[in-house]
C-alpha positions as CSV (number, residue, x, y, z in Angstrom):
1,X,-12.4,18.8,-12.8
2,X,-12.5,18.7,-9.0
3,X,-11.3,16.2,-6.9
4,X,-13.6,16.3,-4.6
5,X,-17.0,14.7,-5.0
6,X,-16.2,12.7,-8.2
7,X,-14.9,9.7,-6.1
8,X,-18.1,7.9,-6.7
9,X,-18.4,8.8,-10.0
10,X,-15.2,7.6,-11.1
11,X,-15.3,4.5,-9.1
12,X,-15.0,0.9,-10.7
13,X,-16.7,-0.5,-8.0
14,X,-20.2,1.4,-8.6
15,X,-23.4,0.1,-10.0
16,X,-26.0,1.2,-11.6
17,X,-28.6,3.5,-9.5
18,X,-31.7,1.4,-8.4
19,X,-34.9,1.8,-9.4
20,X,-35.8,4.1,-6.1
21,X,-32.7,6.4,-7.3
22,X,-30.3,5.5,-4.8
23,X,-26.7,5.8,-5.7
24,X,-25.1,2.1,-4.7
25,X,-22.1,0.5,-5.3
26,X,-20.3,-2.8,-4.0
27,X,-19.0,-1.4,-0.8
28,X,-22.7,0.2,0.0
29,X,-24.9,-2.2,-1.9
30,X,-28.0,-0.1,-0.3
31,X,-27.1,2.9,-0.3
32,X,-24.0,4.9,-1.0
33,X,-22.9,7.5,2.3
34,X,-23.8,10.6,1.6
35,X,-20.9,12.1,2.8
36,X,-19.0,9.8,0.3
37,X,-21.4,10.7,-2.5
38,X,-20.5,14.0,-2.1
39,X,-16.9,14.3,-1.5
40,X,-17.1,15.4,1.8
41,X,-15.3,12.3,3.0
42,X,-12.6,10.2,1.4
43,X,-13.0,6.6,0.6
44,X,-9.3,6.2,-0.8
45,X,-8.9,4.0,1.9
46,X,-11.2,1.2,3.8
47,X,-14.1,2.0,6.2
48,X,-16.0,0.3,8.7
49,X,-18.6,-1.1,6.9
50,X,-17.5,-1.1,3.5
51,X,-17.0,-4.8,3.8
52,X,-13.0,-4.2,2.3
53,X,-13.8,-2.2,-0.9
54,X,-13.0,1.4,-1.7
55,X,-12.2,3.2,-4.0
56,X,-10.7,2.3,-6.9
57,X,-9.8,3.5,-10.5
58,X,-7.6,2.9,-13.4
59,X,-7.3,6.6,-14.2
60,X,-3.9,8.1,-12.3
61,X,-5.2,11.5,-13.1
62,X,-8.5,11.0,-11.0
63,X,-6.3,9.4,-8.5
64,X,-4.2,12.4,-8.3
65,X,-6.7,14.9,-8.1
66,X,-8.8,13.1,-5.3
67,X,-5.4,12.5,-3.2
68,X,-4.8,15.9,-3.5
69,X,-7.6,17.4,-3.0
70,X,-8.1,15.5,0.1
71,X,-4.6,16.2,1.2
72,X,-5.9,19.7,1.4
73,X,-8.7,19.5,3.1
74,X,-6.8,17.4,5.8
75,X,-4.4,19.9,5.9
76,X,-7.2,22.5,6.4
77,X,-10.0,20.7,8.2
78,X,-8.6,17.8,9.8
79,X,-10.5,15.9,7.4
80,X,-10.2,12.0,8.1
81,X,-9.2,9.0,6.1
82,X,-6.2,10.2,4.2
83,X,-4.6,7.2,3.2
């Protein structure tokens, strides 16, 4: 599995899609980021506008492969919120 892009997915803090299809959760209760949807940014840490929440799981293995993964891209991309 990759790390990247299954943050949301393996959240405890996501809820149920609405009715319109948008993906939502308790730090975005309208409307997940896209770019946290997808991976291409990390939520491991807080945001503006997440209101305190990110991510979080009880699975170390998920853990482990999202800070990894975006350890990498850091390390490649300069990629932002690395905790």
């Amino acid at each position: 599995m990759s790390g990247v892009g299954i943050q949301c997915m393996a959240c405890k803090n996501r809820l149920e899609d609405t009715a319109s299809g948008e993906a939502v959760c308790k730090a975005f209760p309208k409307s997940i980021p896209m770019d946290f949807y997808t991976g291409e940014r990390s939520h491991l840490a807080q945001v503006e506008g997440d209101g305190g929440i990110h991510f979080e799981t009880d699975d170390h293995e998920v853990l482990a492969e999202l800070k990894e993964s975006y350890a990498m891209l850091e390390e490649e991309n300069g990629f932002e919120n690395q905790p």
